[in-house]
PyMOL commands that place a pseudoatom at each C-alpha (Angstrom):
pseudoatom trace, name=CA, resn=UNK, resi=1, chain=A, elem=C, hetatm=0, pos=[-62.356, 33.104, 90.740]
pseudoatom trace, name=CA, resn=UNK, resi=2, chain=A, elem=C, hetatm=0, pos=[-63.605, 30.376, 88.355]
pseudoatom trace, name=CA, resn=UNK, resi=3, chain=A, elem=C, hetatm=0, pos=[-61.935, 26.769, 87.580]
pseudoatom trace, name=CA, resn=UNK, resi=4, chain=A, elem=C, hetatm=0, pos=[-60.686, 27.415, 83.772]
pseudoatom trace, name=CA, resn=UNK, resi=5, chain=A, elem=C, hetatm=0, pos=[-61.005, 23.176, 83.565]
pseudoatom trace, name=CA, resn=UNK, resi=6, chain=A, elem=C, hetatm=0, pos=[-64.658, 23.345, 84.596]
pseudoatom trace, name=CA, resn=UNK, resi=7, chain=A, elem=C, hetatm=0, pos=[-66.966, 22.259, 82.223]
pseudoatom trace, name=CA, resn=UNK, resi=8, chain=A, elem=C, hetatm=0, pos=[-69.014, 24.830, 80.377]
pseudoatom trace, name=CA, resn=UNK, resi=9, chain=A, elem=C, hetatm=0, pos=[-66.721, 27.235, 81.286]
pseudoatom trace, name=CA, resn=UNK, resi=10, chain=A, elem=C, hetatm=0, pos=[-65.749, 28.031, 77.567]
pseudoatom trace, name=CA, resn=UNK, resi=11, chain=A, elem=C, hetatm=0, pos=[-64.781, 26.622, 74.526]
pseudoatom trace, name=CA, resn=UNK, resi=12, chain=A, elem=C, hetatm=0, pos=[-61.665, 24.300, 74.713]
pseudoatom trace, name=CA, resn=UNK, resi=13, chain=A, elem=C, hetatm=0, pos=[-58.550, 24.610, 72.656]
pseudoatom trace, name=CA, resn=UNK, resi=14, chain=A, elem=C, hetatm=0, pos=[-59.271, 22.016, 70.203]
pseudoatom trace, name=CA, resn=UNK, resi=15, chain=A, elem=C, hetatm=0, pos=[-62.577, 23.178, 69.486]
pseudoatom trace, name=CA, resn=UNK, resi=16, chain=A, elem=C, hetatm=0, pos=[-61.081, 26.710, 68.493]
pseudoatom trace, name=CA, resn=UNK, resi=17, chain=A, elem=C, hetatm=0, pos=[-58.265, 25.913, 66.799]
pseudoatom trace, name=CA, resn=UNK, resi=18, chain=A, elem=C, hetatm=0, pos=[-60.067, 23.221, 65.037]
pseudoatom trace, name=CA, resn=UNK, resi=19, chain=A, elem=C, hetatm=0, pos=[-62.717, 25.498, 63.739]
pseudoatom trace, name=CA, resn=UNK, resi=20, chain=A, elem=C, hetatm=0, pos=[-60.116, 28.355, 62.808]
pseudoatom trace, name=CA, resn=UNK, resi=21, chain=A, elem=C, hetatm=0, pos=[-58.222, 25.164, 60.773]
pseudoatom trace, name=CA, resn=UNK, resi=22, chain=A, elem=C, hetatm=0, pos=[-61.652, 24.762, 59.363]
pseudoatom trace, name=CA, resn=UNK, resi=23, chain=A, elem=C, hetatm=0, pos=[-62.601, 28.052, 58.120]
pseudoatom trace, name=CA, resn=UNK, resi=24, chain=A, elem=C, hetatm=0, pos=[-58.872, 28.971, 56.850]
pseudoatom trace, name=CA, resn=UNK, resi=25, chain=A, elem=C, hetatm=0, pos=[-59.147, 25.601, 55.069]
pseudoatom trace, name=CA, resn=UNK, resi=26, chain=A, elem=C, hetatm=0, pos=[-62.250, 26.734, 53.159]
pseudoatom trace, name=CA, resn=UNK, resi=27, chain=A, elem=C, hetatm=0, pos=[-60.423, 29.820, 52.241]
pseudoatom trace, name=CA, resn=UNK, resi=28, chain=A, elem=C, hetatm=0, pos=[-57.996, 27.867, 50.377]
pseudoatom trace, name=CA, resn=UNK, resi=29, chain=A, elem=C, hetatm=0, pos=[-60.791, 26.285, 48.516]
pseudoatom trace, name=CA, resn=UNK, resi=30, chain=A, elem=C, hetatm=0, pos=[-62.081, 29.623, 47.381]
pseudoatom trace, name=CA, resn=UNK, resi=31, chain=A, elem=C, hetatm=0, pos=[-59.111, 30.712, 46.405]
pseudoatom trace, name=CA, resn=UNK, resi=32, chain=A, elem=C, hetatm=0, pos=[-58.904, 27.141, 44.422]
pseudoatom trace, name=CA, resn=UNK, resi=33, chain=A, elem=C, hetatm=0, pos=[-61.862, 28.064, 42.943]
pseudoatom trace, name=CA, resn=UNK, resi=34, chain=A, elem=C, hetatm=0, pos=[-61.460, 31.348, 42.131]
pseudoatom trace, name=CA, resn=UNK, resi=35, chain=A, elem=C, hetatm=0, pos=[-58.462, 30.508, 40.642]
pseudoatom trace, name=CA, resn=UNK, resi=36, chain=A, elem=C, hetatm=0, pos=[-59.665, 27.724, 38.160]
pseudoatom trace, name=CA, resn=UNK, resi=37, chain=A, elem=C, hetatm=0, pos=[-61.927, 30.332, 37.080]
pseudoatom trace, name=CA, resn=UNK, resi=38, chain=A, elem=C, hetatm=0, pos=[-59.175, 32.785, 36.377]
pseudoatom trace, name=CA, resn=UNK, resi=39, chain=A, elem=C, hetatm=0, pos=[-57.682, 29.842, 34.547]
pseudoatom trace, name=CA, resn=UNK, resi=40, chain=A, elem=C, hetatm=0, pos=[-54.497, 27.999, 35.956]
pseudoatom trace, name=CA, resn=UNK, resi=41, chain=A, elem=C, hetatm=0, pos=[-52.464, 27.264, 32.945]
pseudoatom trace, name=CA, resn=UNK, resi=42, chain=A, elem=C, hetatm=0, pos=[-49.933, 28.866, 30.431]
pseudoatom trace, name=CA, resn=UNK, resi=43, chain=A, elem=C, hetatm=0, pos=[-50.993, 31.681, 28.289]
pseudoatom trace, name=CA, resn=UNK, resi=44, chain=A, elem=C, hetatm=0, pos=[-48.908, 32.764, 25.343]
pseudoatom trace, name=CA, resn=UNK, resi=45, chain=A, elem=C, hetatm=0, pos=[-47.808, 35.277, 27.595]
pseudoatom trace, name=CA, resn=UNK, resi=46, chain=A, elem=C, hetatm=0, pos=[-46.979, 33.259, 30.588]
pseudoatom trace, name=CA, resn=UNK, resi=47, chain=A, elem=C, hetatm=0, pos=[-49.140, 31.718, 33.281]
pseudoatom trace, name=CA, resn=UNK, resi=48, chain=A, elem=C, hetatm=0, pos=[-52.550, 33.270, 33.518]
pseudoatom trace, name=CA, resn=UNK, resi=49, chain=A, elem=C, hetatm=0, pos=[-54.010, 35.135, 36.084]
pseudoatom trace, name=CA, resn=UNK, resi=50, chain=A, elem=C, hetatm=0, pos=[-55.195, 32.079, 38.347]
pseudoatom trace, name=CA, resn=UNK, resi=51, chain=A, elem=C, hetatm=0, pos=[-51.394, 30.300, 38.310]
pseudoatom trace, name=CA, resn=UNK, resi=52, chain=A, elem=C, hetatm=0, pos=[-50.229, 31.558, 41.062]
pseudoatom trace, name=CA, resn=UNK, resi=53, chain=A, elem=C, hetatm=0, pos=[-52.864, 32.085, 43.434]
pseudoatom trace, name=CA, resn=UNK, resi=54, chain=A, elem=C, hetatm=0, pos=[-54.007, 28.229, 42.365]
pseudoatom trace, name=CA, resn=UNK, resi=55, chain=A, elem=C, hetatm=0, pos=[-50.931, 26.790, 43.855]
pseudoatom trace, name=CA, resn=UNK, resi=56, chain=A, elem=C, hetatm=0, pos=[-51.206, 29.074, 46.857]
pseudoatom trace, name=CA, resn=UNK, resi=57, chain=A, elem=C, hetatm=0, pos=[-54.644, 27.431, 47.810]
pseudoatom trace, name=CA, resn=UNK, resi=58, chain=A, elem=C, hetatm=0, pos=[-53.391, 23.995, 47.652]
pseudoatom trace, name=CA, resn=UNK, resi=59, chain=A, elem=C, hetatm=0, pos=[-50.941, 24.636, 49.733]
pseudoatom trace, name=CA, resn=UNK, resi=60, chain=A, elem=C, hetatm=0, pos=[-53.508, 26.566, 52.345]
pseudoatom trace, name=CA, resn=UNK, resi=61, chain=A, elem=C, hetatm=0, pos=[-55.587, 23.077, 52.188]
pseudoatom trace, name=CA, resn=UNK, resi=62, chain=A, elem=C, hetatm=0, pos=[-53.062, 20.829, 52.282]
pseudoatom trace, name=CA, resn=UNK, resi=63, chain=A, elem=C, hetatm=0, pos=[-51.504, 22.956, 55.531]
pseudoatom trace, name=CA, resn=UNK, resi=64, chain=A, elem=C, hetatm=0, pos=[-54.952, 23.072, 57.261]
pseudoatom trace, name=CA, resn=UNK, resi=65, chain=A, elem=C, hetatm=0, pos=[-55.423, 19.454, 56.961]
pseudoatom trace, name=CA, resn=UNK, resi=66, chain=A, elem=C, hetatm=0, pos=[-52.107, 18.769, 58.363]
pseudoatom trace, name=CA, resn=UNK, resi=67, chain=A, elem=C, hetatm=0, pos=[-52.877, 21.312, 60.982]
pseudoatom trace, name=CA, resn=UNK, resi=68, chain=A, elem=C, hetatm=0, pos=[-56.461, 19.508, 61.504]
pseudoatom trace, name=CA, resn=UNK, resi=69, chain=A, elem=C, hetatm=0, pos=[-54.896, 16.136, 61.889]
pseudoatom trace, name=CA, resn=UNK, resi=70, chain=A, elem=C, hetatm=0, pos=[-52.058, 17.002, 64.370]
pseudoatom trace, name=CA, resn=UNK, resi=71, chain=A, elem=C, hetatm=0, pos=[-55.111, 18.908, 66.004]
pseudoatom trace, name=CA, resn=UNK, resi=72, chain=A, elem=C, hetatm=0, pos=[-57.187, 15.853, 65.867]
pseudoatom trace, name=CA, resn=UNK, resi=73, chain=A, elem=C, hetatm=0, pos=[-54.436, 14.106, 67.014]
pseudoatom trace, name=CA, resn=UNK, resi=74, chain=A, elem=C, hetatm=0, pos=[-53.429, 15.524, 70.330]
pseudoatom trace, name=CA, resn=UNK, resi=75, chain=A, elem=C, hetatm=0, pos=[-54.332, 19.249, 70.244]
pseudoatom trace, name=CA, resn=UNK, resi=76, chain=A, elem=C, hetatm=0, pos=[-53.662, 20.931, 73.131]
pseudoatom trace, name=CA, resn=UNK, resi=77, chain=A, elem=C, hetatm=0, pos=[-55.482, 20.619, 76.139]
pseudoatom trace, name=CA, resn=UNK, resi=78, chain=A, elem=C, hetatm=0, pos=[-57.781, 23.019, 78.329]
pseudoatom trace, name=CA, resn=UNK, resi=79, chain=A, elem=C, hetatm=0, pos=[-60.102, 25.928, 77.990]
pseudoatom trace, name=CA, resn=UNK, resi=80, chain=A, elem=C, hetatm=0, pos=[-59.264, 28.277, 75.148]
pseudoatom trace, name=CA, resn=UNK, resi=81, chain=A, elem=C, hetatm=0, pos=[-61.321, 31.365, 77.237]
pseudoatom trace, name=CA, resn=UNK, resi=82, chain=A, elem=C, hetatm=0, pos=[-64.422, 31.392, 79.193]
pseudoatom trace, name=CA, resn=UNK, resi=83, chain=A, elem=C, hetatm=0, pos=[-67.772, 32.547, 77.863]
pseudoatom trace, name=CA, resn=UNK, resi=84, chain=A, elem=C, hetatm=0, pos=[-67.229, 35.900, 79.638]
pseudoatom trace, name=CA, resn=UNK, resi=85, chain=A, elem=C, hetatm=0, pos=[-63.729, 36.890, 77.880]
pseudoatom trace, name=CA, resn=UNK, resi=86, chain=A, elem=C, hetatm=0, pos=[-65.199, 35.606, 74.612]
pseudoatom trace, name=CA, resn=UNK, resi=87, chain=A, elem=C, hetatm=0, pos=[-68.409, 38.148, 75.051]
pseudoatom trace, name=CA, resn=UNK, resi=88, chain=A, elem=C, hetatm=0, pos=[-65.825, 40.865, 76.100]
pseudoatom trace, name=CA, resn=UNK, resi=89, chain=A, elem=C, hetatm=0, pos=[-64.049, 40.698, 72.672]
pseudoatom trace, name=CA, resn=UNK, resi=90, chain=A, elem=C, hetatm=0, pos=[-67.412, 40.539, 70.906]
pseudoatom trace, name=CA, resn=UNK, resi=91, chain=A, elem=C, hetatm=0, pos=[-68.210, 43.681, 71.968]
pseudoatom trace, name=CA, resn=UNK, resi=92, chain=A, elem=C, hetatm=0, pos=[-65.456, 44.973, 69.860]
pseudoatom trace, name=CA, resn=UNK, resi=93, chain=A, elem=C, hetatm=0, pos=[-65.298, 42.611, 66.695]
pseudoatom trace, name=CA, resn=UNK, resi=94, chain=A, elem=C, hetatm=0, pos=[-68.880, 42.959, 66.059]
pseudoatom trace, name=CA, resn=UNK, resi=95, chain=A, elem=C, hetatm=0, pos=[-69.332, 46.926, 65.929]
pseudoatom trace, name=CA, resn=UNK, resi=96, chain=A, elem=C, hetatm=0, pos=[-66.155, 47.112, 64.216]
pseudoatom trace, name=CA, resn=UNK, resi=97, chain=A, elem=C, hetatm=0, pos=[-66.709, 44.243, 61.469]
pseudoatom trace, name=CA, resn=UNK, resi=98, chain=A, elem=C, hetatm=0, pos=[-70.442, 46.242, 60.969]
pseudoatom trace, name=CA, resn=UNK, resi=99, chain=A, elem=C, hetatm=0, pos=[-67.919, 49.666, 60.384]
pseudoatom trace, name=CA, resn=UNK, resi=100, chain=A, elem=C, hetatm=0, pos=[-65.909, 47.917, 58.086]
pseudoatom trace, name=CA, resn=UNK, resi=101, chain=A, elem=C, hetatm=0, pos=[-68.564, 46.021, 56.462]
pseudoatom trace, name=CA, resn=UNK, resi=102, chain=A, elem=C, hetatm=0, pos=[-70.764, 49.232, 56.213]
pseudoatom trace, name=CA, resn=UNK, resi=103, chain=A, elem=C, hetatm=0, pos=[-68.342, 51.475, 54.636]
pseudoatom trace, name=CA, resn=UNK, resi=104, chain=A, elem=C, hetatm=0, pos=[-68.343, 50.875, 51.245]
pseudoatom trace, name=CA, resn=UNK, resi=105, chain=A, elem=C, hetatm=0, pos=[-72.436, 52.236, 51.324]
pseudoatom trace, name=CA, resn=UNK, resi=106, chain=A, elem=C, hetatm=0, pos=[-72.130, 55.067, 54.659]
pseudoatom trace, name=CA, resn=UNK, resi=107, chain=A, elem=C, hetatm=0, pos=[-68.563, 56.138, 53.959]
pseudoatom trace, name=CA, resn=UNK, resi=108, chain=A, elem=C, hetatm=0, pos=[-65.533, 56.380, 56.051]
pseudoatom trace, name=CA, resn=UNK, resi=109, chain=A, elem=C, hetatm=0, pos=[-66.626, 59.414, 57.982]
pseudoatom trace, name=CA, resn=UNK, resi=110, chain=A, elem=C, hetatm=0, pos=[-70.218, 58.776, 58.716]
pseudoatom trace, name=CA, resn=UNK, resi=111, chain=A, elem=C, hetatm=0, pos=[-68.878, 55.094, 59.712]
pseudoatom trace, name=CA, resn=UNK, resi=112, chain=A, elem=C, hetatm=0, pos=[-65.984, 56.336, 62.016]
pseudoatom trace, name=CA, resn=UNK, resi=113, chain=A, elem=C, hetatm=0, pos=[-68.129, 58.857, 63.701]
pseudoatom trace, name=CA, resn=UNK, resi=114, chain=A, elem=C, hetatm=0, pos=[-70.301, 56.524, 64.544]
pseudoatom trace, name=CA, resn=UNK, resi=115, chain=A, elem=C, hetatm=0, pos=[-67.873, 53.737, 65.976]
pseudoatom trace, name=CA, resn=UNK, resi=116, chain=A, elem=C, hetatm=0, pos=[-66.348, 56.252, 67.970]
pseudoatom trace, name=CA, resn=UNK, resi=117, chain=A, elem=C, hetatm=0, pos=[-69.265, 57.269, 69.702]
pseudoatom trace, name=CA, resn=UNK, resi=118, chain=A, elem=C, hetatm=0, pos=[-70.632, 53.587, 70.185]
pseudoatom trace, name=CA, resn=UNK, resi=119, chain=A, elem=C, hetatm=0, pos=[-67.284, 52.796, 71.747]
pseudoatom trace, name=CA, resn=UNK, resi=120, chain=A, elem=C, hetatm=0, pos=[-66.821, 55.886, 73.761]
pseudoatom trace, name=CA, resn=UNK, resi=121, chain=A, elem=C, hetatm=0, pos=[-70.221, 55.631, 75.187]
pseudoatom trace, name=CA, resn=UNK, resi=122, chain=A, elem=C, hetatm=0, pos=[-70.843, 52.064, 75.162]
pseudoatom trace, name=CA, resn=UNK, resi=123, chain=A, elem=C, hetatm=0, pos=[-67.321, 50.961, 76.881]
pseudoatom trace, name=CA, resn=UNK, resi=124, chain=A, elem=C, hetatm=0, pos=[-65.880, 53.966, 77.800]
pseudoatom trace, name=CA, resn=UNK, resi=125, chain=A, elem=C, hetatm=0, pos=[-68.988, 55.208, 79.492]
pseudoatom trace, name=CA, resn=UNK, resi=126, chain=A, elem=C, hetatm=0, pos=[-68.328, 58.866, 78.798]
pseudoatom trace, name=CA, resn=UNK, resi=127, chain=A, elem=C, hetatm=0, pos=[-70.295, 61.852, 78.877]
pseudoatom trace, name=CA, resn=UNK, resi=128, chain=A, elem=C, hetatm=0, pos=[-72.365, 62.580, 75.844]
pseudoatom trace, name=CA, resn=UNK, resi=129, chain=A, elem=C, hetatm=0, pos=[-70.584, 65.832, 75.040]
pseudoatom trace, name=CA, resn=UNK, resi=130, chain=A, elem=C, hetatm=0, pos=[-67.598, 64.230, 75.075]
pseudoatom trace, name=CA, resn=UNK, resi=131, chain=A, elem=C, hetatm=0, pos=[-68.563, 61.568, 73.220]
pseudoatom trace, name=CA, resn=UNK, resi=132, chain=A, elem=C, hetatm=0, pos=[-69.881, 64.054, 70.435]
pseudoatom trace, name=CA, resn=UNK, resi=133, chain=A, elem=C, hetatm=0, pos=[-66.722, 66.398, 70.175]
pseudoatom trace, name=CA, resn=UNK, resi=134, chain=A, elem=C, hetatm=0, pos=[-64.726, 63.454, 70.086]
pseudoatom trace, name=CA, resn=UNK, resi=135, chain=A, elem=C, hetatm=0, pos=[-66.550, 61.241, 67.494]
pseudoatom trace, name=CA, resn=UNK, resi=136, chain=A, elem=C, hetatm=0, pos=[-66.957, 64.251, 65.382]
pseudoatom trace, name=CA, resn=UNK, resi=137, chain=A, elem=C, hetatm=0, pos=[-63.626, 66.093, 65.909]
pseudoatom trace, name=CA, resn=UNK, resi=138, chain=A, elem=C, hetatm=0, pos=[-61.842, 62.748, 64.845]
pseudoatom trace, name=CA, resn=UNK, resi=139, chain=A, elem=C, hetatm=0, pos=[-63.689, 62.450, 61.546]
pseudoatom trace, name=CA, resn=UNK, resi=140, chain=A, elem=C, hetatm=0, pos=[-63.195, 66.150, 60.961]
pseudoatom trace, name=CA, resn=UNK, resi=141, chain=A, elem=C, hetatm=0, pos=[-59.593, 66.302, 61.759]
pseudoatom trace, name=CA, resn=UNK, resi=142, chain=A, elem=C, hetatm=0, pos=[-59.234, 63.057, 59.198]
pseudoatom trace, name=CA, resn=UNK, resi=143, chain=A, elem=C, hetatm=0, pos=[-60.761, 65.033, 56.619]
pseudoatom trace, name=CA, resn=UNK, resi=144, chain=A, elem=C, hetatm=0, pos=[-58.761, 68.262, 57.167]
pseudoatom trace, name=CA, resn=UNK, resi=145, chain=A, elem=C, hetatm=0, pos=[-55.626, 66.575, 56.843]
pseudoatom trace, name=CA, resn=UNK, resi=146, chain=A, elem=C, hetatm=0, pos=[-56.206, 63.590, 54.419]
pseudoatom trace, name=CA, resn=UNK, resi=147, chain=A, elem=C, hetatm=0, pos=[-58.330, 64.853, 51.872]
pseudoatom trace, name=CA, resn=UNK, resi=148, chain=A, elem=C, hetatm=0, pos=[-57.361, 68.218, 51.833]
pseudoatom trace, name=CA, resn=UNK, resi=149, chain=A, elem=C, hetatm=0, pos=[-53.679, 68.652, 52.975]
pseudoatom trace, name=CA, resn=UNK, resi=150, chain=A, elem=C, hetatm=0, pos=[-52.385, 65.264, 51.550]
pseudoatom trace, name=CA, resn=UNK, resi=151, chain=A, elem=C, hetatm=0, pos=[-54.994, 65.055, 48.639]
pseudoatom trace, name=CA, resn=UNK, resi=152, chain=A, elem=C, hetatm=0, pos=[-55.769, 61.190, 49.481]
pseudoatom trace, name=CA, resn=UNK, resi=153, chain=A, elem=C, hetatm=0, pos=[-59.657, 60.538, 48.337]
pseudoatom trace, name=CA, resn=UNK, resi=154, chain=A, elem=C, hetatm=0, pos=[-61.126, 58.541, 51.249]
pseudoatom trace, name=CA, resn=UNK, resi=155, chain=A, elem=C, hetatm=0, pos=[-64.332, 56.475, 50.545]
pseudoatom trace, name=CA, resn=UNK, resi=156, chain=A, elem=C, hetatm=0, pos=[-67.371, 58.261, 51.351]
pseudoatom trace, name=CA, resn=UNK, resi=157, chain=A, elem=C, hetatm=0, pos=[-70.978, 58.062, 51.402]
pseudoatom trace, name=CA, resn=UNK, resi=158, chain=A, elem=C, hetatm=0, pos=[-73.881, 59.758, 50.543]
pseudoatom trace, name=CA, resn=UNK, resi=159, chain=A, elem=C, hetatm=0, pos=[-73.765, 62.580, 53.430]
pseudoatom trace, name=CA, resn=UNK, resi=160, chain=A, elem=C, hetatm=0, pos=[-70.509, 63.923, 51.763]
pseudoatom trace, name=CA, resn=UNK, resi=161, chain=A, elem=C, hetatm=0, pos=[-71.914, 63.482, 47.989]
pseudoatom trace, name=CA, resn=UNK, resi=162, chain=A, elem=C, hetatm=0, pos=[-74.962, 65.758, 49.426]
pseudoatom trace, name=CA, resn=UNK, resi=163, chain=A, elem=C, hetatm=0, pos=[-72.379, 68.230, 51.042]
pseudoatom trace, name=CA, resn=UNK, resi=164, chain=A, elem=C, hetatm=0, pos=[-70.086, 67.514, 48.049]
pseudoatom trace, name=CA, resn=UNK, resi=165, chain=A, elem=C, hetatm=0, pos=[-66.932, 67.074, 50.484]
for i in range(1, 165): cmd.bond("trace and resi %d" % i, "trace and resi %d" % (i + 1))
show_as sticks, trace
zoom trace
């Protein structure tokens, strides 16, 4: 069993939450930004398409920066996770933010058939025919009943243009 106060054990609480602060802060700028480029006053009819979202991003900043300081501040002590747990999540946020991030140019089908057989092989450790009926079926099945029971387009890629699914 390892000491969770040891040192180099993980990152700490206020290291985590002070990043997350961090990023969500700069989010709030973007959307400040985006916003003054949308334009942030009164049109002749009504507040233009940046209003809105303009106010909403000052208030993300101004919230982050309170968060920061009260972070800053006192924060809450101890190890947030060690290295270990951290690598164990990773193994699921990184093949799926590559699925979601690879969609728009593979397609959902190509995409999900292929994160279904990276995490039924690579966690799940199961046999390769499983694996294949599985990450296939799945896709399949999606198709069958999406696209041509309900009649909801899904995004796809350039393996269903070629088969003209």
């Amino acid at each position: 069993m390892t000491n969770n106060t040891s040192q180099g054990a993980g990152p700490s609480h206020k290291v985590v939450e002070s990043g997350i602060t961090i990023l969500i802060a700069l989010f709030g700028v973007i959307v400040i930004i985006g916003s003054i480029q949308a334009g942030i006053d009164w049109g002749a009819e009504g507040p233009r398409a940046g209003f809105f979202p303009f106010y909403l991003g000052v208030i993300i900043v101004i919230s982050s920066a309170i968060n920061l300081r009260n972070e800053i501040r006192g924060g809450r002590p101890g190890l947030f996770a060690e290295w270990s747990q951290l690598r164990q999540v990773m193994r699921v946020v990184i093949p799926t933010t590559l699925y979601v991030g690879t969609m728009p140019y593979i397609g959902l089908y190509v995409g999900s058939t292929a994160l279904i057989a990276w995490f039924m092989r690579r966690l799940g450790k199961y046999n390769w025919l499983t694996v294949a009926a599985v990450a296939i079926g799945v896709p399949v099945l999606t198709y069958i009943v999406f696209e041509r029971w309900f009649l909801v387009p899904l995004p796809k890629g350039p393996l269903e243009e070629w088969l003209n699914l």
